[in-house]
N, C-alpha and C positions, 0 to 999 in steps of 0.2 A: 504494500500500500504506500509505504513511504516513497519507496523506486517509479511508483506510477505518478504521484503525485510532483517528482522532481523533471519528470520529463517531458509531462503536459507542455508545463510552459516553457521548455527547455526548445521543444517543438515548436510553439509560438516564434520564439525569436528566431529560432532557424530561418522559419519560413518569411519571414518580417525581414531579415536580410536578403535571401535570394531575391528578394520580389526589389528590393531597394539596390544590390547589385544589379537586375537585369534593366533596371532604369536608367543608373549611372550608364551602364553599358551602349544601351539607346540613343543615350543620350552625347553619348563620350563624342570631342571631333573628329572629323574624317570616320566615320560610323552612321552617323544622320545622315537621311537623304539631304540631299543638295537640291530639290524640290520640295516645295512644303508640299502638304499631303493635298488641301484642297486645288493647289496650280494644276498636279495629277490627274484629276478629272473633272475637271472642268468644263471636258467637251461632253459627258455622263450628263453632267448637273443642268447643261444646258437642254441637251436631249430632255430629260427626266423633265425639264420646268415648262418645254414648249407643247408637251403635248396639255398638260395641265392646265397652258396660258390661252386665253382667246381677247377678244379685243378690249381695247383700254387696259391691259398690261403692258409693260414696259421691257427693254432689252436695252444698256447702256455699255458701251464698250470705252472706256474709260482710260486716261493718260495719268500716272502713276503718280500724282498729288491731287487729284479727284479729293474730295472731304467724304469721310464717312457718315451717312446721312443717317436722322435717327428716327424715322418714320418706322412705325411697326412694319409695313409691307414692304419695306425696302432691304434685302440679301444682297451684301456685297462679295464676291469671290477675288481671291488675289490667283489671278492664272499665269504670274511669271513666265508670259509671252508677247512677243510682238505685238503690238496692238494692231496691223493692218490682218495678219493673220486671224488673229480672234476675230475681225468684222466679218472678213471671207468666209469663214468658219460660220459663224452666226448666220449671217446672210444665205448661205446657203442652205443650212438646216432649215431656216424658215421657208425657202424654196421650193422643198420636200413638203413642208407642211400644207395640207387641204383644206385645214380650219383657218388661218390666219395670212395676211400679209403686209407687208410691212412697209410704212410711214417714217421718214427718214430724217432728221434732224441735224444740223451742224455749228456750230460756235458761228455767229456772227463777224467776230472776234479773227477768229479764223485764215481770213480774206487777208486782213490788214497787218499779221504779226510780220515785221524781216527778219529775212535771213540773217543781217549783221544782230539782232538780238535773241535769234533761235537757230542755230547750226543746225537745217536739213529739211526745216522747215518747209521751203518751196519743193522740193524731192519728195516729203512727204504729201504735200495738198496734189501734186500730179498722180500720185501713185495712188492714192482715195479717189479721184475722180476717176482712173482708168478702173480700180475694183468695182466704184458703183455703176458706171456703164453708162444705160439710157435712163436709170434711176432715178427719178427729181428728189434732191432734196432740200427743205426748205434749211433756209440759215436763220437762227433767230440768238441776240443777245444771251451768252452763256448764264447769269444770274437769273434770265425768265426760265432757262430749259431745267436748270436746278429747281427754281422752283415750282413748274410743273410735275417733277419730278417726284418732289417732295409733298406737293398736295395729292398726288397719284395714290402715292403709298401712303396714305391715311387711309384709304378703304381696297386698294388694287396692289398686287404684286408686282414691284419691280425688282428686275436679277441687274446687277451693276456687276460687271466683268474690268476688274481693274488690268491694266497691262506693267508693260515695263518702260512704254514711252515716257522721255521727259522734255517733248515738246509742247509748248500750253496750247490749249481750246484745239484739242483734237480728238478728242471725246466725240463718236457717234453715238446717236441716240435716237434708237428704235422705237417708236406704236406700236402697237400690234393694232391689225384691224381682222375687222371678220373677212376670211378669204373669198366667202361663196355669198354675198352681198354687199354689192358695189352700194357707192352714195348716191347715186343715179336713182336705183331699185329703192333707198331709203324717201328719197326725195317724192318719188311716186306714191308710196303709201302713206306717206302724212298728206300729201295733198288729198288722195280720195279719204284719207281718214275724216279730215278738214270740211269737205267736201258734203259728209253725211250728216 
C-alpha cells in the first residue's frame, strides 16, 4: 500500500514532464515549421468558407499591415503568400463556384501611390490589372472599403486573407453576389412587385 501510494504521483510527474518535454521539443528552433499552421491551409479554409458564403459576404485579400478588424463576423487568416497569388487563387475558386460571383473593389489610393515612395508598386498595379482581365472593378477610398467592411461583419461573414505584400492600398476586396441572379432579374421583380 505504501509502494502504490508512492508511485501514483510518482507517475503524475512522469507524465507532466514528457508532455512538457515534447512541447519544448515543438517548440525548440529549426524544429517548428517555418509556416504557421493557419498560412498551410488557407486555400482548405477558403474552399470550406465559399461554399458556406452567398451574397453580401465578403473575401479581402489583404497587404501585410491590413488592421485586424474586431467585428464579430470578421476571420482574419495570415497565409504567408504572395498577395497577387492569393487573389488568383481566390478568384478562381469563386469561378468554380454556381452560387456566387464576385464584385470587385480597389484602394482609390491605389492609382496615385509612386514608385519613388513604394518600390514595385507600378509592376504591381500592371500585374492586378493583367490577373483581373475584363473584370471591372470599382476603386473607392481605402477608409470607406474598411468600413464597409467593418459594418458587413456586424451581421455577415467576412474571410480577410492577409498576404506578405508590403506595398500600401493593394488590398483587393471581394462581394460576393448571388451567381444565378443578375441585378437586371432583381430590378424586374421589384418593379412588378411595385406594380401590384
Amino acid at each position: 500500500m505504501f509502494v502504490t501510494l508512492r508511485i501514483a504521483p510518482l507517475r503524475r510527474v512522469l507524465t507532466f514532464a514528457a508532455v512538457c518535454f515534447m512541447t519544448v521539443l515543438a517548440l525548440a528552433p529549426g524544429r517548428a515549421s517555418a509556416t504557421p499552421p493557419q498560412a498551410a491551409d488557407w486555400r482548405v479554409r477558403v474552399n470550406e468558407q465559399l461554399q458556406l458564403m452567398g451574397h453580401r459576404n465578403w473575401i479581402a485579400v489583404v497587404d501585410s499591415a491590413y488592421p485586424l478588424q474586431t467585428s464579430p463576423g470578421v476571420e482574419t487568416i495570415e497565409t504567408n503568400h504572395d498577395q497577387l497569388e492569393v487573389v488568383k487563387t481566390v478568384l478562381s475558386q469563386i469561378a468554380k463556384a454556381k452560387h456566387v460571383r464576385p464584385v470587385i473593389f480597389t484602394d482609390a489610393e491605389l492609382k496615385l501611390v509612386p514608385e519613388s515612395d513604394a518600390k514595385g508598386v507600378t509592376a504591381y498595379r500592371e500585374a492586378l490589372t493583367g490577373l483581373l482581365g475584363k473584370t471591372e472593378a470599382q476603386s473607392l477610398p481605402h477608409e470607406e472599403i474598411i468600413s464597409k467592411l467593418d459594418e458587413a461583419g456586424k451581421t455577415f461573414h467576412i474571410l480577410v486573407l492577409k498576404t506578405n505584400l508590403t506595398i500600401p492600398y493593394t488590398s483587393v476586396f471581394i462581394r460576393l453576389e448571388c451567381g444565378y441572379w443578375t441585378p437586371d432579374a432583381e430590378k424586374r421583380l421589384r418593379e412588378a412587385m411595385a406594380a401590384q
